[in-house]
C-alpha positions as CSV (number, residue, x, y, z in Angstrom):
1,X,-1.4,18.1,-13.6
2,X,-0.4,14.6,-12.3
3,X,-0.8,13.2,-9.3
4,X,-0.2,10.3,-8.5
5,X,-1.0,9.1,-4.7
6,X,0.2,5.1,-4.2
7,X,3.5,3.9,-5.0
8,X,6.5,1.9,-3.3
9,X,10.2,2.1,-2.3
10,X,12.7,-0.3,-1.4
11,X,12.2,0.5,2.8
12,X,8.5,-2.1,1.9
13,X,8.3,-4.1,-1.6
14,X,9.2,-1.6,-4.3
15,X,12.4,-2.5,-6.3
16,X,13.7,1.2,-6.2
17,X,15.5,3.7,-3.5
18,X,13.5,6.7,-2.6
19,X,16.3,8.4,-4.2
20,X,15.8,6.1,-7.6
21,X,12.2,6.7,-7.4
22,X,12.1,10.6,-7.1
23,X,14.4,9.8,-9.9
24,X,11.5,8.4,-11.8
25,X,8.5,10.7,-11.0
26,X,10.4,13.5,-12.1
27,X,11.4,12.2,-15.5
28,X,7.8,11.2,-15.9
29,X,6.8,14.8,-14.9
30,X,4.7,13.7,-11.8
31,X,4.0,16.9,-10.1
32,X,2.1,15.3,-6.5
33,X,3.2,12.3,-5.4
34,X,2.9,10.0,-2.4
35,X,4.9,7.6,-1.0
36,X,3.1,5.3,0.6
37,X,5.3,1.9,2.0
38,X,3.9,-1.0,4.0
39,X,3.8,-0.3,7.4
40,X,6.7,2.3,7.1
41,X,7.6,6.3,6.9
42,X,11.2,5.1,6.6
43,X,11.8,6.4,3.4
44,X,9.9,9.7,3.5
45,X,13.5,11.5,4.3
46,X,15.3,10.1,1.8
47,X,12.6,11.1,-0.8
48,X,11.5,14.8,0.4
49,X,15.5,15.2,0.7
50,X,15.7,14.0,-3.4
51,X,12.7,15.9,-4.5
52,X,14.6,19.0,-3.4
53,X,16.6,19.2,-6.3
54,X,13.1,19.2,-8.5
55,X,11.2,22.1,-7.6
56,X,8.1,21.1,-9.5
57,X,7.7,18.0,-7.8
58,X,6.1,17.7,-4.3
59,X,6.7,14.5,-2.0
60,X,3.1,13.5,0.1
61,X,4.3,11.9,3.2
62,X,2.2,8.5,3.3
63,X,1.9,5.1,4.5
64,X,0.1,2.1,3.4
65,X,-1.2,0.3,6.9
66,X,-2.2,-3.6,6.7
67,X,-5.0,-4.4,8.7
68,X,-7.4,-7.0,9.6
69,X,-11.1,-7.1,7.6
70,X,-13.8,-6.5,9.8
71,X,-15.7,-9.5,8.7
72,X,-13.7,-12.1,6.9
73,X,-11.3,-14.0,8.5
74,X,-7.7,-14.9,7.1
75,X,-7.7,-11.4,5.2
76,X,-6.5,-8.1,4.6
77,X,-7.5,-4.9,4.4
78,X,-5.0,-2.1,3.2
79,X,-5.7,1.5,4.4
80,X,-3.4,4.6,3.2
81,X,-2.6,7.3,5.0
82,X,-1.7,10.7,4.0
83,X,0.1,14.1,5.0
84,X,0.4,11.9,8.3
85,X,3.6,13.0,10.6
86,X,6.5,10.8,10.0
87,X,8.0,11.9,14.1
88,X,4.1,11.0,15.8
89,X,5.4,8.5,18.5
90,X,2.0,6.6,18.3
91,X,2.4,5.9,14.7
92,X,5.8,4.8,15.3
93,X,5.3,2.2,17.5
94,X,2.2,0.6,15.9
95,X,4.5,0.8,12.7
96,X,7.6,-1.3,14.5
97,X,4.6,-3.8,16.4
98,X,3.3,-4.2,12.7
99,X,6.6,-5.2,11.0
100,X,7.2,-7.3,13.9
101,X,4.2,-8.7,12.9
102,X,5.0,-9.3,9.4
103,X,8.2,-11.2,10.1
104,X,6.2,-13.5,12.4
105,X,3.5,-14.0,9.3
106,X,6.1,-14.3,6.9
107,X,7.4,-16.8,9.1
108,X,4.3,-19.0,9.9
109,X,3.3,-18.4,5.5
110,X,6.9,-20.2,4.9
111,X,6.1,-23.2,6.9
112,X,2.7,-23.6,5.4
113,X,4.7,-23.5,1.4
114,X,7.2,-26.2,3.1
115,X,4.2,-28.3,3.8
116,X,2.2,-27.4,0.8
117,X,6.3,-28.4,-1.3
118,X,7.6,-25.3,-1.5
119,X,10.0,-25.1,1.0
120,X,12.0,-21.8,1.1
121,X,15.1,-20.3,3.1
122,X,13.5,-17.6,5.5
123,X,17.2,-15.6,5.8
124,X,17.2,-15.5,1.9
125,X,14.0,-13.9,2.3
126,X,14.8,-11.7,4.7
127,X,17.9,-10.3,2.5
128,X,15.6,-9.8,-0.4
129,X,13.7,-7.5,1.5
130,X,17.0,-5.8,2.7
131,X,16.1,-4.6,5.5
132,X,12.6,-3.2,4.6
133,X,9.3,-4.3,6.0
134,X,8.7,-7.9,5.1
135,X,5.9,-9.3,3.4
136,X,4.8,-11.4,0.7
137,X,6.1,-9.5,-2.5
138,X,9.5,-10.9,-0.7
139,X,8.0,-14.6,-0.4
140,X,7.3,-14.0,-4.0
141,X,10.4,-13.1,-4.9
142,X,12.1,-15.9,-3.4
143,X,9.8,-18.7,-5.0
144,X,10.4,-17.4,-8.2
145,X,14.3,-17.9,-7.5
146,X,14.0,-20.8,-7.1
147,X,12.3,-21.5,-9.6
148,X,8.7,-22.7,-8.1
149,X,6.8,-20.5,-10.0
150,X,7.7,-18.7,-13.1
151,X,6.4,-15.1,-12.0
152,X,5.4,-13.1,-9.4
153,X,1.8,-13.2,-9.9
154,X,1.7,-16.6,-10.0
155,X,2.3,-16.7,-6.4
156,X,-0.8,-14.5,-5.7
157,X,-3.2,-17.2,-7.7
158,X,-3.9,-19.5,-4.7
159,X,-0.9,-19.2,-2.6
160,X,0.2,-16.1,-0.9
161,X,-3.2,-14.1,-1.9
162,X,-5.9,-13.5,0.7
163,X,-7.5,-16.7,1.4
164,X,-4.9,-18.8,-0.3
165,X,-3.3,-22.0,1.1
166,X,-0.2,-20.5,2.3
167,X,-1.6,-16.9,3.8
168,X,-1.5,-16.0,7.2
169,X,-4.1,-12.9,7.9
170,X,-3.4,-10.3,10.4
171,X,-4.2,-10.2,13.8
172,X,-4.9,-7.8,17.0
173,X,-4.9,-4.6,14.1
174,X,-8.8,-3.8,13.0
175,X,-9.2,-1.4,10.4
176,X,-10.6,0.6,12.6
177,X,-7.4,1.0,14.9
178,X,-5.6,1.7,11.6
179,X,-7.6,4.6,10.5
180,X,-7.1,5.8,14.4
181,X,-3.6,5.5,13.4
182,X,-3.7,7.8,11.0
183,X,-5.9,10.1,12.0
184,X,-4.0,10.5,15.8
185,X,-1.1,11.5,13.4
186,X,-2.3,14.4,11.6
187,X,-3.9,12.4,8.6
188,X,-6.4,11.2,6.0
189,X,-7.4,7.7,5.6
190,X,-8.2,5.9,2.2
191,X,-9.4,2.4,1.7
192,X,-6.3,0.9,-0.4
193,X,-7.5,-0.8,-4.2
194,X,-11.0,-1.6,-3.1
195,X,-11.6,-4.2,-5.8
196,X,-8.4,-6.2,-4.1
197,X,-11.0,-6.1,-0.7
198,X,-13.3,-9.2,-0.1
199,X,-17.1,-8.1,0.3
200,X,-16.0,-4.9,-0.6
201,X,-19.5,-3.8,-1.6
202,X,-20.4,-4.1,2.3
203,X,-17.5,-2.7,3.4
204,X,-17.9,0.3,1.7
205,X,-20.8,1.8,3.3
206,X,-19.0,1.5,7.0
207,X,-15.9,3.8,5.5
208,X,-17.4,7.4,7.0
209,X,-18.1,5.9,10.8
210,X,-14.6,4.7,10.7
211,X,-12.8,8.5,9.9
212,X,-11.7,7.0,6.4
213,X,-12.5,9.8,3.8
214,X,-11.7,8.2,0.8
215,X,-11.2,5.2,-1.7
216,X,-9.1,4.8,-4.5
217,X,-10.8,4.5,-7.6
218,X,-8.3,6.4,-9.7
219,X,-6.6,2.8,-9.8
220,X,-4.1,2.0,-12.9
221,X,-5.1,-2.1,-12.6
222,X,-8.6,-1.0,-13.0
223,X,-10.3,-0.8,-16.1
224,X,-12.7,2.1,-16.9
225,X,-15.9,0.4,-15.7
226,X,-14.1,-0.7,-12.2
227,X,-13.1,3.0,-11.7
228,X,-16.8,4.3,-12.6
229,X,-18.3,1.5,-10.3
230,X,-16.1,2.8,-7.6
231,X,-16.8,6.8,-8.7
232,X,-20.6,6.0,-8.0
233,X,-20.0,4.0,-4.7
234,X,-17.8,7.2,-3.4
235,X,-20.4,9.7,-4.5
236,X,-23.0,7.8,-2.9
237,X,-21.0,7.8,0.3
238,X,-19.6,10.7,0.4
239,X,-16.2,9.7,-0.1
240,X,-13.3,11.1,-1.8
241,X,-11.9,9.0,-5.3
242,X,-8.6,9.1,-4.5
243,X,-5.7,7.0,-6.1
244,X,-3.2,5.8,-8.4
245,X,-0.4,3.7,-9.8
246,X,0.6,1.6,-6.9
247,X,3.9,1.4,-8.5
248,X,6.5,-1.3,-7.4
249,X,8.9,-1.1,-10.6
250,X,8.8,-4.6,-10.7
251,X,9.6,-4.2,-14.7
252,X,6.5,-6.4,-15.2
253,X,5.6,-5.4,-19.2
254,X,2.4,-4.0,-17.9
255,X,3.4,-2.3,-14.6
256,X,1.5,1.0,-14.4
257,X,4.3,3.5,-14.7
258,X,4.5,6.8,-12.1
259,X,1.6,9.5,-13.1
260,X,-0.5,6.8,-15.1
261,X,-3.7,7.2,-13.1
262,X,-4.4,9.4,-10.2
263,X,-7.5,12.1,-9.1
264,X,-7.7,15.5,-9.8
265,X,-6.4,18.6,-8.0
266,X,-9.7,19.4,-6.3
267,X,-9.8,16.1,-5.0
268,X,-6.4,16.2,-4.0
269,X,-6.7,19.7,-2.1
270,X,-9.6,18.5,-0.8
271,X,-7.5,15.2,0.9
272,X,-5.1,17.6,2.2
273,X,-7.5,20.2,3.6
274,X,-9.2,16.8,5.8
275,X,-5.7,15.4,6.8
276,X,-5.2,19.3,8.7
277,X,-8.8,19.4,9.9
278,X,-8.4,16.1,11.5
């Protein structure tokens, strides 16, 4: 069975529609799968509407919410949240105060690359992301274009990654208000690619008192000894592995493909059994 419980659209930094996407997962013979956009439900419709025509394939309704680490500044935490209701009012307006946000980061993270030589049009930007949440992916994009950098990544290596020259961290949204989020709206918080978190090891142990119930150690970017690091830090704090490909379709050559990684049903019907006691 595969399940795979991260990946992204073209309503937050993914390169495909929902539609294109379900497209994808059902070709690759995903049978659980979550879509889980940057501070957005907007493309849960448009996928739970495609998966229709694939009976064998079931649509998770997710979210991936960017919030402020506890304890370092200028960083980010990333908290997913599952089986959560796409119509909760609550989540809907810290969703539209959070890509309000973004655009006023993404703003503030384009005058620091002007100053830094890398000056960029913010309204070519902003139609790269197409009308999706904006964030850095986007940034990346357009520095690439114009031919600053010579990939995507490259922007992430002391740039636009957390704690580089350019980044602007979040602000007013703890981690803690995130998992509230989720939880108010019917569901299940994970801590997003742990290895991606500063201090992580510290962070960890906190998870429980905040209501997240999970971390994602089924990661496809981590290698086996990662994922077993992470396995023995979930055990130990009684916290569900949860995970998988965080797929973009970026068409990178080694882009973890739909269905690569992910946990196992009893994990997963364990998740879903939490988001409806919650």
């Amino acid at each position: 069975m595969k399940i795979d419980l991260h990946m992204h659209s073209t309503r937050s930094d993914g390169r495909l529609t929902p539609t294109e996407l379900v497209e994808v997962l059902a070709h690759r013979e995903v049978d659980v799968a979550a879509l889980t956009d940057h501070d957005s439900t907007e493309g849960l419709d448009e996928a739970i509407a495609a998966a229709a025509a694939h009976p064998a394939l079931r649509i998770v309704p997710g979210i991936e919410i960017s919030a402020s680490h506890p304890t370092m500044d200028n960083s980010d935490v990333h908290l997913l949240g599952y089986f959560v209701d796409r119509a909760d009012a609550a989540l809907q307006r810290q969703l539209t105060a959070l890509r309000q946000e973004r655009e006023e980061r993404g703003l503030r993270m384009l005058d620091n690359l002007a100053r830094l030589g890398y000056p960029l049009d913010w309204e070519r930007v902003r139609e790269l992301a197409d009308g999706a949440s904006i964030g850095r992916p986007h940034i990346a994009h357009a520095m690439v274009e114009r031919g600053y950098l010579a990939t995507y990544k490259d922007a992430f290596d002391g740039l636009l990654n957390n704690g580089g020259a350019a980044f602007v961290g979040r602000v007013g949204v703890t981690l803690e208000d995130a998992a509230r989020t989720i939880r108010s709206a019917g569901g299940a918080a994970v801590l997003a690619h742990p290895l991606y978190v500063e201090e992580y090891a510290t962070l960890v142990p906190r998870l429980p008192d905040m209501g997240i119930v999970g971390l994602e150690a089924h990661y496809a970017n981590f290698n086996a000894d990662e994922q077993r690091a992470l396995f023995g830090l979930a055990k130990r704090y009684g916290l569900l592995p949860c995970g998988g490909s965080d797929y973009h379709a970026m068409g990178n050559e080694n882009e973890a493909l739909p269905g690569s990684d992910g946990p196992p049903p009893e994990v997963f019907e364990t998740l879903e059994r939490l988001a409806g006691a919650g």
